[in-house]
PDB file of N, CA, C and O in Angstrom, chain B, residues numbered from 101:
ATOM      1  N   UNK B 101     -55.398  16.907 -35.088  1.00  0.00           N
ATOM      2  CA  UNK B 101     -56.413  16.753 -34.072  1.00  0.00           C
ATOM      3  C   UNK B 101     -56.332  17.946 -33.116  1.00  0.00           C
ATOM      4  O   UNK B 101     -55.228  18.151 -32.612  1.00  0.00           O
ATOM      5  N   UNK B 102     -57.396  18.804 -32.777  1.00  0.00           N
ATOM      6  CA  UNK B 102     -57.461  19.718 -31.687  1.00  0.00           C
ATOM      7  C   UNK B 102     -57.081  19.327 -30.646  1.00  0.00           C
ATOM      8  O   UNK B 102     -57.502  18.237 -30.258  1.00  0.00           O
ATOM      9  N   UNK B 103     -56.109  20.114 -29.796  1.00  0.00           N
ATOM     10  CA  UNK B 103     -55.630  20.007 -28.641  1.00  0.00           C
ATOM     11  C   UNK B 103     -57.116  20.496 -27.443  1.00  0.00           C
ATOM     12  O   UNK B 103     -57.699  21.499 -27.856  1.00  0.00           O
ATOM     13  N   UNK B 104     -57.630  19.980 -26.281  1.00  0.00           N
ATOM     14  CA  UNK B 104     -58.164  19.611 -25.067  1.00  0.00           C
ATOM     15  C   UNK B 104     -58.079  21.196 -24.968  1.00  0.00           C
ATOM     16  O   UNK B 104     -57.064  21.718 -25.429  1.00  0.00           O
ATOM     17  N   UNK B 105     -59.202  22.122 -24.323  1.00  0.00           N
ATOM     18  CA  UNK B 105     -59.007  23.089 -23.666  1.00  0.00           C
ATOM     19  C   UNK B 105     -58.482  23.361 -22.494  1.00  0.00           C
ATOM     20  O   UNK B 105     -59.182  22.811 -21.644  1.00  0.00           O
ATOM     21  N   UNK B 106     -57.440  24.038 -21.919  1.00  0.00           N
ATOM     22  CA  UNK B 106     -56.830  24.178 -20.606  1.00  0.00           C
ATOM     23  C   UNK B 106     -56.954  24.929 -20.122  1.00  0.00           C
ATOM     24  O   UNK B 106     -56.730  26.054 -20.569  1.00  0.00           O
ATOM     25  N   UNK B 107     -57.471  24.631 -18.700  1.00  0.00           N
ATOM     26  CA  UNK B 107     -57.818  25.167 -17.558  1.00  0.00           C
ATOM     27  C   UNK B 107     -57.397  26.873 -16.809  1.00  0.00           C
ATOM     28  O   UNK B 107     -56.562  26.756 -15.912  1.00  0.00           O
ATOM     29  N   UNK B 108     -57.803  28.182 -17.035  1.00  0.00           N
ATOM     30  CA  UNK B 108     -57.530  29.503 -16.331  1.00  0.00           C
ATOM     31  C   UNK B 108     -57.000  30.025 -17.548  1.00  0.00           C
ATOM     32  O   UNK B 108     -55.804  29.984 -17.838  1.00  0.00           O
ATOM     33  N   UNK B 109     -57.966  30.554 -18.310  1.00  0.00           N
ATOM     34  CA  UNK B 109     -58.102  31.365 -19.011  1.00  0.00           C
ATOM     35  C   UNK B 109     -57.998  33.212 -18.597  1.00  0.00           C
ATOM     36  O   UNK B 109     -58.856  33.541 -17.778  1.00  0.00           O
ATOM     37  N   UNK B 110     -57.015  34.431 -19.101  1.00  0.00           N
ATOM     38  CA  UNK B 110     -56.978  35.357 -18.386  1.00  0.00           C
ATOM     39  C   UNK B 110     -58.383  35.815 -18.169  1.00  0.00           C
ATOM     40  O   UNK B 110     -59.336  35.921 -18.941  1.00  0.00           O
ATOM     41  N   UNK B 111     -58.202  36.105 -16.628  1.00  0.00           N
ATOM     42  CA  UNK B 111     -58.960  37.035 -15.958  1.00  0.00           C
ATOM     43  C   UNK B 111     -60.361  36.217 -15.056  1.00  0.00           C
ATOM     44  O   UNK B 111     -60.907  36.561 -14.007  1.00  0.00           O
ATOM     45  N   UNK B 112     -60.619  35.085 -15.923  1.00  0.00           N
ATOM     46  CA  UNK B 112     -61.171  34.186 -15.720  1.00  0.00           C
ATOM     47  C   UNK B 112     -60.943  32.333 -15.208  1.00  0.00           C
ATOM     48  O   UNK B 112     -61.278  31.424 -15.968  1.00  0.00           O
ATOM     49  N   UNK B 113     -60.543  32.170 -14.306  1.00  0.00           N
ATOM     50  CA  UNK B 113     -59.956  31.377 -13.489  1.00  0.00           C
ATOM     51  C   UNK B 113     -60.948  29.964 -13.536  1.00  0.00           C
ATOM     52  O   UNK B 113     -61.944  29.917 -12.814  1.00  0.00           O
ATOM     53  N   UNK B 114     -60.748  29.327 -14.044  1.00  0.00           N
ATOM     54  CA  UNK B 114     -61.340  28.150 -14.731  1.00  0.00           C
ATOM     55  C   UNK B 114     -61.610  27.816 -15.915  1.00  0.00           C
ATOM     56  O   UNK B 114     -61.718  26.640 -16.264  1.00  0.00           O
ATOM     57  N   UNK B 115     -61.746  28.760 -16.642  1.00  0.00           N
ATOM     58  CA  UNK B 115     -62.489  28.732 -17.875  1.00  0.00           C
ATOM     59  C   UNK B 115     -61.523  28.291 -18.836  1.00  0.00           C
ATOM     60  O   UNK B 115     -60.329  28.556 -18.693  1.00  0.00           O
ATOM     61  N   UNK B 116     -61.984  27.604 -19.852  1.00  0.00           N
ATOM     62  CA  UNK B 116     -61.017  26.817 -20.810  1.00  0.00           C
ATOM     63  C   UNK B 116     -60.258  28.099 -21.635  1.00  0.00           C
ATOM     64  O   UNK B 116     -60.773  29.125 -22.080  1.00  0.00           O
ATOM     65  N   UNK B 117     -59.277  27.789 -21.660  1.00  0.00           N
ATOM     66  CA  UNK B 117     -58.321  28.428 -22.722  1.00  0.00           C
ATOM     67  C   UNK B 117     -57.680  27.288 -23.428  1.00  0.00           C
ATOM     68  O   UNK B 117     -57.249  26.298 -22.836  1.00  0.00           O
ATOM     69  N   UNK B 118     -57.623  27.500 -24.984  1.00  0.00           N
ATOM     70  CA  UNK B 118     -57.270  27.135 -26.101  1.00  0.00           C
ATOM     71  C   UNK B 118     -55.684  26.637 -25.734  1.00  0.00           C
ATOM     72  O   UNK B 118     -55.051  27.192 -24.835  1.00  0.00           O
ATOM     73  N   UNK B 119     -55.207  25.693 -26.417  1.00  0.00           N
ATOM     74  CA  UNK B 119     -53.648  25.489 -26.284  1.00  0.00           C
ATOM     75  C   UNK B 119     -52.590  26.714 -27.323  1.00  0.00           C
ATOM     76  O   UNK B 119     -51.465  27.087 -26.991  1.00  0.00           O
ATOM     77  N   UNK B 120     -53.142  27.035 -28.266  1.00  0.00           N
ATOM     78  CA  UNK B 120     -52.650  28.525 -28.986  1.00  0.00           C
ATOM     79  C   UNK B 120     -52.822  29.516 -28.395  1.00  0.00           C
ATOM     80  O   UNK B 120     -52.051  30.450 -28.616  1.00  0.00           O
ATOM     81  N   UNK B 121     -54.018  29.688 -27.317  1.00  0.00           N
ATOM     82  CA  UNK B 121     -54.300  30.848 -26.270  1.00  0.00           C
ATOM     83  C   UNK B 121     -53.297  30.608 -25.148  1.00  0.00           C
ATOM     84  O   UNK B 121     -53.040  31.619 -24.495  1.00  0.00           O
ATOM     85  N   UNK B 122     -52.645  29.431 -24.765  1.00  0.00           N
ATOM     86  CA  UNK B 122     -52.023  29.384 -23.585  1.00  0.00           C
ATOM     87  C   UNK B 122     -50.570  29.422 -24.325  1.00  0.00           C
ATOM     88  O   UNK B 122     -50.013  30.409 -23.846  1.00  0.00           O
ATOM     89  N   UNK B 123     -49.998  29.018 -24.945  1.00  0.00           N
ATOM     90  CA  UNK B 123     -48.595  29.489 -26.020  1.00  0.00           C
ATOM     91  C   UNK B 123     -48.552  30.783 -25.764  1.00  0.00           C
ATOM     92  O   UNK B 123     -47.941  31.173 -24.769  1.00  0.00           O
ATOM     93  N   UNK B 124     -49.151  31.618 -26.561  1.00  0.00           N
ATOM     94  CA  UNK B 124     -49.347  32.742 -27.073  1.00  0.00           C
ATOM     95  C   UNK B 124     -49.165  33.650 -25.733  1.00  0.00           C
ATOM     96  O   UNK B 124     -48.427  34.625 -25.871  1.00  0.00           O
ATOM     97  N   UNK B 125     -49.755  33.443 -24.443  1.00  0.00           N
ATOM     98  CA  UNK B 125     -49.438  33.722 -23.295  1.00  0.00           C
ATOM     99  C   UNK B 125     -48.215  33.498 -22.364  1.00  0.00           C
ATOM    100  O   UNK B 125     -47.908  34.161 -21.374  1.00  0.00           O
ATOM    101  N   UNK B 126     -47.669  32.564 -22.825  1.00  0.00           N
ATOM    102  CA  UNK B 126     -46.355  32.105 -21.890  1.00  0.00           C
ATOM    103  C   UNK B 126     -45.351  32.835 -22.612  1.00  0.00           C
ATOM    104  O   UNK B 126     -44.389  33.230 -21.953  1.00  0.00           O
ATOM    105  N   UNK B 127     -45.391  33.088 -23.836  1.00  0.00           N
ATOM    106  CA  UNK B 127     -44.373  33.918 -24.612  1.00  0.00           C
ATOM    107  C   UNK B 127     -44.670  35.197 -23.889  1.00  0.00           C
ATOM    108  O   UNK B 127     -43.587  35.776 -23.812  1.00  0.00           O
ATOM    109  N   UNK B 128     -45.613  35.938 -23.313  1.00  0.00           N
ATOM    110  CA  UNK B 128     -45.695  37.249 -22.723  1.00  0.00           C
ATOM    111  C   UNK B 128     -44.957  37.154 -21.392  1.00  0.00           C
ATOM    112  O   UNK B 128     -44.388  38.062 -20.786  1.00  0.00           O
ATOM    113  N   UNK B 129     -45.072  35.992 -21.092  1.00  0.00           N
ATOM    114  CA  UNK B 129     -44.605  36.037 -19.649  1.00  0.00           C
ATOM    115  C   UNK B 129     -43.413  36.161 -19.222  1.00  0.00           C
ATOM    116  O   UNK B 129     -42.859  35.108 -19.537  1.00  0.00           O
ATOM    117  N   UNK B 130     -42.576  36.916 -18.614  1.00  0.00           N
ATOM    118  CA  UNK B 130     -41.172  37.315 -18.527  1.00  0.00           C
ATOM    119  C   UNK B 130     -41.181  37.756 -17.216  1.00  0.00           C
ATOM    120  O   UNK B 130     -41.695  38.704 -16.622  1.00  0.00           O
ATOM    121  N   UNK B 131     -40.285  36.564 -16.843  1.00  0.00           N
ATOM    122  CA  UNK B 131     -39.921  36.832 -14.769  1.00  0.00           C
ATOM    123  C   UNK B 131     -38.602  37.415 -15.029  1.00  0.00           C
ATOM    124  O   UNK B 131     -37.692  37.157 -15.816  1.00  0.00           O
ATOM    125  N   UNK B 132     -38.761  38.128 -14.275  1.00  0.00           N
ATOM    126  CA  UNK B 132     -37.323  39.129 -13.633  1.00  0.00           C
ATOM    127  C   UNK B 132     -36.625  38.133 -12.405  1.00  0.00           C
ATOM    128  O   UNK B 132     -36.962  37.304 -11.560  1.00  0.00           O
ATOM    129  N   UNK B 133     -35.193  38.954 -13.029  1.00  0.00           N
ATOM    130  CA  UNK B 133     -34.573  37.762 -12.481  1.00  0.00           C
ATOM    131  C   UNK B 133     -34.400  37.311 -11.376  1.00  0.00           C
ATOM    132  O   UNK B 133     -34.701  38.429 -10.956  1.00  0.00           O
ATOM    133  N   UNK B 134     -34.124  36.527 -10.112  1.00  0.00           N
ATOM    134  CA  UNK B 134     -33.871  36.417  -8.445  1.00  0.00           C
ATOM    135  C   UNK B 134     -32.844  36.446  -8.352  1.00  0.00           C
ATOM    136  O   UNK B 134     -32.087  36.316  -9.314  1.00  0.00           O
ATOM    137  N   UNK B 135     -32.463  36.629  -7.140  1.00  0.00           N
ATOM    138  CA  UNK B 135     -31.321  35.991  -6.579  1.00  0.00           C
ATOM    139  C   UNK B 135     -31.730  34.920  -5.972  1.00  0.00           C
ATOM    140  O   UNK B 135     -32.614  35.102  -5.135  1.00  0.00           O
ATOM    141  N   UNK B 136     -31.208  33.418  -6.201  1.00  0.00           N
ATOM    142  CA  UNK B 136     -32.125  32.155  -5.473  1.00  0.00           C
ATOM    143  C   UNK B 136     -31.307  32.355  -4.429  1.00  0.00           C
ATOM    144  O   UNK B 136     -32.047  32.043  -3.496  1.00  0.00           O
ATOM    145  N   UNK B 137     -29.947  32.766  -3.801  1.00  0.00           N
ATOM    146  CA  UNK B 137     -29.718  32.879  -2.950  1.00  0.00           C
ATOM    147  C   UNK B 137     -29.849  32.772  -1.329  1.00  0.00           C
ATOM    148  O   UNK B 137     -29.433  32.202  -0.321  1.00  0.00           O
ATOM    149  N   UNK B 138     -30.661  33.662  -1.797  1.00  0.00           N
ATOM    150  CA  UNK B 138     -31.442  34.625  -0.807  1.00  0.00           C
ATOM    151  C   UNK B 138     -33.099  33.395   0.023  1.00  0.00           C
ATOM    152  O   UNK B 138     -33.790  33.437   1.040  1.00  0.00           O
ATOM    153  N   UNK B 139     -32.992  32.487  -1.227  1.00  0.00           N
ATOM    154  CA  UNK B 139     -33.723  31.359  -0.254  1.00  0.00           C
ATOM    155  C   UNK B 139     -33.409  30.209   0.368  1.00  0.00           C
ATOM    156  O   UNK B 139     -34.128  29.352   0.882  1.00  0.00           O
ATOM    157  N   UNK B 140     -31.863  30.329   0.220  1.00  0.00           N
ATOM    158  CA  UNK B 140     -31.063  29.468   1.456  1.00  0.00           C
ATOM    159  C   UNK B 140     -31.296  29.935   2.559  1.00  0.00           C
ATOM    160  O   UNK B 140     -31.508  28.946   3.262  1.00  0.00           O
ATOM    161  N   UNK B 141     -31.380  30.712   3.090  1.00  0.00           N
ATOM    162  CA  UNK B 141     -31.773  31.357   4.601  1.00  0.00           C
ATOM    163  C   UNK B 141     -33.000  31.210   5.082  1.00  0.00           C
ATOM    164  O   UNK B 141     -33.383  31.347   6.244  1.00  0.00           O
ATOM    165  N   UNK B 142     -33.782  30.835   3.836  1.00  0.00           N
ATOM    166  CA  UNK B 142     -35.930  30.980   4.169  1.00  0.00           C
ATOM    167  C   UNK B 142     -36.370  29.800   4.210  1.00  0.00           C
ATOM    168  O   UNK B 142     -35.571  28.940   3.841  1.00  0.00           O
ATOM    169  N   UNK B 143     -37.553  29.403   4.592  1.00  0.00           N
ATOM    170  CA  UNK B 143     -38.118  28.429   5.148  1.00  0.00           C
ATOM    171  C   UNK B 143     -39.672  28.600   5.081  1.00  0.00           C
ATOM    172  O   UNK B 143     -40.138  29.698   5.385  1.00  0.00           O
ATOM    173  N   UNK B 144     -40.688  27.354   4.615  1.00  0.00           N
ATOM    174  CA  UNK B 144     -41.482  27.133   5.364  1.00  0.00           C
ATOM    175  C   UNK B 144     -42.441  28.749   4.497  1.00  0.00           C
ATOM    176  O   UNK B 144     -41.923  29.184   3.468  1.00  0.00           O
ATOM    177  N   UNK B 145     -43.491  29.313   4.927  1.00  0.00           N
ATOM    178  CA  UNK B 145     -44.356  30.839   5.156  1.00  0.00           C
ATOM    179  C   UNK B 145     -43.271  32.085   4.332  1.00  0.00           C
ATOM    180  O   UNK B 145     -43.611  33.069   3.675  1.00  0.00           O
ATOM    181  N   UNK B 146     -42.327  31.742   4.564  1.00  0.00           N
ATOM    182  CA  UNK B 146     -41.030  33.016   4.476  1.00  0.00           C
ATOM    183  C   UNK B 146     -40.511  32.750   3.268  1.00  0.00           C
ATOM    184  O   UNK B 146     -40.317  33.689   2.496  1.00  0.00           O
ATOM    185  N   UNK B 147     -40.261  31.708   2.971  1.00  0.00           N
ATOM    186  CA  UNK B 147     -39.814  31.175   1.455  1.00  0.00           C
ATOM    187  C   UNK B 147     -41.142  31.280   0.565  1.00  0.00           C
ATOM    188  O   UNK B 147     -41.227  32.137  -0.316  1.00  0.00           O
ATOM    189  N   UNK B 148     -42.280  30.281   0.858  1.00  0.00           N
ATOM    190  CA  UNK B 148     -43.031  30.747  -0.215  1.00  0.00           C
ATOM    191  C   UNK B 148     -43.832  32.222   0.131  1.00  0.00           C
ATOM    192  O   UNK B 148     -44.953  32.179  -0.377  1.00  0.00           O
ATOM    193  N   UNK B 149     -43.622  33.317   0.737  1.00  0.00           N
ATOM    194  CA  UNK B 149     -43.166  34.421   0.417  1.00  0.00           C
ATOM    195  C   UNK B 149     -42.617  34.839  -0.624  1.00  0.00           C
ATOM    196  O   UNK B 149     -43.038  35.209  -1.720  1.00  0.00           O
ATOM    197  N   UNK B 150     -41.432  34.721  -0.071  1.00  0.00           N
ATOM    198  CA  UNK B 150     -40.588  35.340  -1.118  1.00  0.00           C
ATOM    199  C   UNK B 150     -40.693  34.774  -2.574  1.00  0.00           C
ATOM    200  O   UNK B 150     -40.275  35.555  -3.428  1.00  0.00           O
ATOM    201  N   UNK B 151     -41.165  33.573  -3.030  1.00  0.00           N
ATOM    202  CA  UNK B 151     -41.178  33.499  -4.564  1.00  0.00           C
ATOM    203  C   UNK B 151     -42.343  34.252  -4.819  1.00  0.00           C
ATOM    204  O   UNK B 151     -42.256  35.240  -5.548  1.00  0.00           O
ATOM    205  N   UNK B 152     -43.561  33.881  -4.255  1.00  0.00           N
ATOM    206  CA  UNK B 152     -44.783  34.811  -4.713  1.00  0.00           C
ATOM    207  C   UNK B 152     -44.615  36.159  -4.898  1.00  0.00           C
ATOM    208  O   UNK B 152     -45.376  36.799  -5.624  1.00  0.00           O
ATOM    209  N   UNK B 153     -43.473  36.771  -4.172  1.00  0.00           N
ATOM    210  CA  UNK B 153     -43.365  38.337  -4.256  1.00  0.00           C
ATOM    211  C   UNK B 153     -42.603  38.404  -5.359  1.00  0.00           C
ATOM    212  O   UNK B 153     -42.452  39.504  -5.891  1.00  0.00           O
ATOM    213  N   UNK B 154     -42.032  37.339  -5.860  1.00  0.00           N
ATOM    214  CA  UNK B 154     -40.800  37.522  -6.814  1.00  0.00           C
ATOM    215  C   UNK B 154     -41.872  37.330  -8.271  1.00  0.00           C
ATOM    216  O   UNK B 154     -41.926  38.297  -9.030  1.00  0.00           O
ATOM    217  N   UNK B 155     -42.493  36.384  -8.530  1.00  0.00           N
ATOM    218  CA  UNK B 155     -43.672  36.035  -9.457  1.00  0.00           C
ATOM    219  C   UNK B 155     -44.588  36.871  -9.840  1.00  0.00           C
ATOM    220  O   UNK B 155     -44.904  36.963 -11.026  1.00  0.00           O
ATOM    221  N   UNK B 156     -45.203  37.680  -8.775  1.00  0.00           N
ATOM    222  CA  UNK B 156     -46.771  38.015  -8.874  1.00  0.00           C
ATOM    223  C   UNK B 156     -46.603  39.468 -10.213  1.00  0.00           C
ATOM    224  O   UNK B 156     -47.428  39.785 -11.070  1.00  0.00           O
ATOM    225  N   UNK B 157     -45.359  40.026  -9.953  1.00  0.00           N
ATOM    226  CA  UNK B 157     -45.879  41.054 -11.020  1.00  0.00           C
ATOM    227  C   UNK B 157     -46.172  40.804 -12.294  1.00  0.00           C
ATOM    228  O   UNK B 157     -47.078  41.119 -13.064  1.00  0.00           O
ATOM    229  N   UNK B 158     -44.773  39.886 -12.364  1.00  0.00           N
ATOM    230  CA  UNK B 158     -44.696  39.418 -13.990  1.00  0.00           C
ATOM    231  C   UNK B 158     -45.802  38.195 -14.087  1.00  0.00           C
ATOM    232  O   UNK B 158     -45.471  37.598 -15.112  1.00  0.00           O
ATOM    233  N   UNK B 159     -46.663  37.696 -13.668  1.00  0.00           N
ATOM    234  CA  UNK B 159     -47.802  37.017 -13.845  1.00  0.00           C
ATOM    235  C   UNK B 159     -49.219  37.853 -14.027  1.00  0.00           C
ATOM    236  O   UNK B 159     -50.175  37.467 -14.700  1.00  0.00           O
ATOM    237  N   UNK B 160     -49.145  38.981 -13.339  1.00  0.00           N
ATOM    238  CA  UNK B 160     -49.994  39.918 -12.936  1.00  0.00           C
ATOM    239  C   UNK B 160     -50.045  40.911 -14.984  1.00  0.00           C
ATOM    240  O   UNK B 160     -50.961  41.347 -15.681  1.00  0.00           O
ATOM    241  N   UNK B 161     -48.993  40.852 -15.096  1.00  0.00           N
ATOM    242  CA  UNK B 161     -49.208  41.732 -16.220  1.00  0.00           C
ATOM    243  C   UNK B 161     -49.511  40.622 -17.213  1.00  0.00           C
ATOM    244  O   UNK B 161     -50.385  40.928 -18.025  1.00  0.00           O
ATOM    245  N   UNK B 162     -48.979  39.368 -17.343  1.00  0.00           N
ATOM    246  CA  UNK B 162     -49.246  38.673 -18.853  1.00  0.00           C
ATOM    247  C   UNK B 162     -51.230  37.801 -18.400  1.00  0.00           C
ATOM    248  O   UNK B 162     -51.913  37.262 -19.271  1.00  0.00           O
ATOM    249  N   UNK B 163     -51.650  37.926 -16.964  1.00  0.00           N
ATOM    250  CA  UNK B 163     -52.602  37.394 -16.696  1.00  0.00           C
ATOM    251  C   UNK B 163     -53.863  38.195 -16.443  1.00  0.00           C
ATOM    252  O   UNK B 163     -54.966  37.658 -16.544  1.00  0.00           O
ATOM    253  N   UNK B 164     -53.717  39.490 -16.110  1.00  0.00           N
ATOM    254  CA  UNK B 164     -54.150  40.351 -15.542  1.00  0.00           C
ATOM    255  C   UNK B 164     -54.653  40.383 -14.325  1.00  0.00           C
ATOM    256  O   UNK B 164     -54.518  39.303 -13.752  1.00  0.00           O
ATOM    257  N   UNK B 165     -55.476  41.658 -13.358  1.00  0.00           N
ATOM    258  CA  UNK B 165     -55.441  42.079 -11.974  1.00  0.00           C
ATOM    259  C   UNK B 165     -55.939  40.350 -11.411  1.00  0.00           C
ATOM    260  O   UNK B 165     -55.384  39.526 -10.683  1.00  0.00           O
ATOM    261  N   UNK B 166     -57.206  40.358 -12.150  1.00  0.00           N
ATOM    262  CA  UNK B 166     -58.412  39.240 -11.358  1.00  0.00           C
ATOM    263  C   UNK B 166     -57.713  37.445 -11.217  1.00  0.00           C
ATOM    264  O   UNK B 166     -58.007  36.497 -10.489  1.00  0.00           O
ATOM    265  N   UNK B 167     -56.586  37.666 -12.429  1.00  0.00           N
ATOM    266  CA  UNK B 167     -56.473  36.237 -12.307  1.00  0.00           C
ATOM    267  C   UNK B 167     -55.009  35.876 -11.798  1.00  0.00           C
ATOM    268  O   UNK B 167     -54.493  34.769 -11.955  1.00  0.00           O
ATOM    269  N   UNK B 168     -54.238  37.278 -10.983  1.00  0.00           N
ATOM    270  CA  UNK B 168     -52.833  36.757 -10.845  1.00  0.00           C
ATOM    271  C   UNK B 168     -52.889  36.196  -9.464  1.00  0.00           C
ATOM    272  O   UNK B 168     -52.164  35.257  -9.136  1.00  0.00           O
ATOM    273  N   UNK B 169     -53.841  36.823  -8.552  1.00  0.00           N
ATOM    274  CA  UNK B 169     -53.821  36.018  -7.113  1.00  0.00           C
ATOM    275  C   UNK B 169     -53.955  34.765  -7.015  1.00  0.00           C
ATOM    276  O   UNK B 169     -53.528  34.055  -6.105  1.00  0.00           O
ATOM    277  N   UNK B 170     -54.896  34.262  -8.482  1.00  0.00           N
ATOM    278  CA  UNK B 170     -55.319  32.875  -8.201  1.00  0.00           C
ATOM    279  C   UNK B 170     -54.267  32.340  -8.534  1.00  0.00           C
ATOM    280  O   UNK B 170     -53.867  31.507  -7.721  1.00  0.00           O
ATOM    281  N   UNK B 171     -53.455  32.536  -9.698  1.00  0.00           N
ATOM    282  CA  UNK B 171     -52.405  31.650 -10.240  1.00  0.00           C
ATOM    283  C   UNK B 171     -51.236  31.322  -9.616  1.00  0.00           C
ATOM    284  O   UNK B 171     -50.599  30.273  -9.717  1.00  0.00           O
ATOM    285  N   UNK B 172     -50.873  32.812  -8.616  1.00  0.00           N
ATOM    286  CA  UNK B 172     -49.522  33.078  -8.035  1.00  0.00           C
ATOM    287  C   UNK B 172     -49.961  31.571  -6.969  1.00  0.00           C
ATOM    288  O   UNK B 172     -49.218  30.601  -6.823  1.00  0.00           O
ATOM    289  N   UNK B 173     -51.196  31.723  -6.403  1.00  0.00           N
ATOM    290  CA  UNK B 173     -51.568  31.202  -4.630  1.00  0.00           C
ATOM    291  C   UNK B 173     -51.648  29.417  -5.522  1.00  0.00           C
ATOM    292  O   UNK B 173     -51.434  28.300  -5.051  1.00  0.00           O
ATOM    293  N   UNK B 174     -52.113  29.924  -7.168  1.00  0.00           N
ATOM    294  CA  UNK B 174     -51.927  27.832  -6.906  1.00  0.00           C
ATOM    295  C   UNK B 174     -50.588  27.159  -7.534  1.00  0.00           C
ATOM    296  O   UNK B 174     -50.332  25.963  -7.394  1.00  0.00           O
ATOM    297  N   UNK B 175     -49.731  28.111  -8.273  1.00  0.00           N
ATOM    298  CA  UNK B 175     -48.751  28.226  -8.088  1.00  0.00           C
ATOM    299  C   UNK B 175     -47.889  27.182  -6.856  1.00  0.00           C
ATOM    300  O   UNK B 175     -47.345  26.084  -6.735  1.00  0.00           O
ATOM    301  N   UNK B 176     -48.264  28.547  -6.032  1.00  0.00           N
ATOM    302  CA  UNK B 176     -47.279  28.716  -4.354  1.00  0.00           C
ATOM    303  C   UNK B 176     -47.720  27.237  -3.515  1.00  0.00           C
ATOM    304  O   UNK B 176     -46.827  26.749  -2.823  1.00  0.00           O
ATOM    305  N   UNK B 177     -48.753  26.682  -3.546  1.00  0.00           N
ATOM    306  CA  UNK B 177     -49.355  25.564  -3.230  1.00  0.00           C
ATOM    307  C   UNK B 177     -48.996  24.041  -3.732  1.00  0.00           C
ATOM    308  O   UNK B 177     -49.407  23.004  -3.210  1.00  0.00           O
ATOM    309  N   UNK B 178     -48.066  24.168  -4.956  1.00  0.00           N
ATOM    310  CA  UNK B 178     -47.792  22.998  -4.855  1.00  0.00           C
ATOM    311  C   UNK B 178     -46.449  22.996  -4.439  1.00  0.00           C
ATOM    312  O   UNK B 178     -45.865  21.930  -4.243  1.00  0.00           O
TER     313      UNK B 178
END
């Protein structure tokens, strides 16, 4: 049975992407590593800061320019 189309397709931020289109994408995706450390001290604006700064590149390249703000910010939101 076909898997349901899912929601933020690259570049295009709503648009259905395939469940083999969204696989096929998470295998590109490769975060560099943190120090979580460093968010014992943060809080609140300052913490989710700092993950979005830590995220956005490596989302930015497997998502491209148009669709990493949206993902990083709904991301950072929950």
């Amino acid at each position: 049975m076909p898997q349901p189309p899912v929601q933020g397709a690259p570049g295009l931020p709503g648009a259905p992407m395939q469940q083999d289109q969204m696989q096929q994408l998470q295998g590109n995706l490769q975060l560099a590593p943190v120090d979580v450390k460093q968010l014992d001290g943060l809080s609140g604006e300052e913490r989710k800061t700092f993950v979005g700064n830590s995220i956005y590149a490596s989302i930015q390249r497997a998502f491209g320019d148009k669709a990493a703000p949206v993902i990083t910010g709904m991301l950072l939101d929950e």
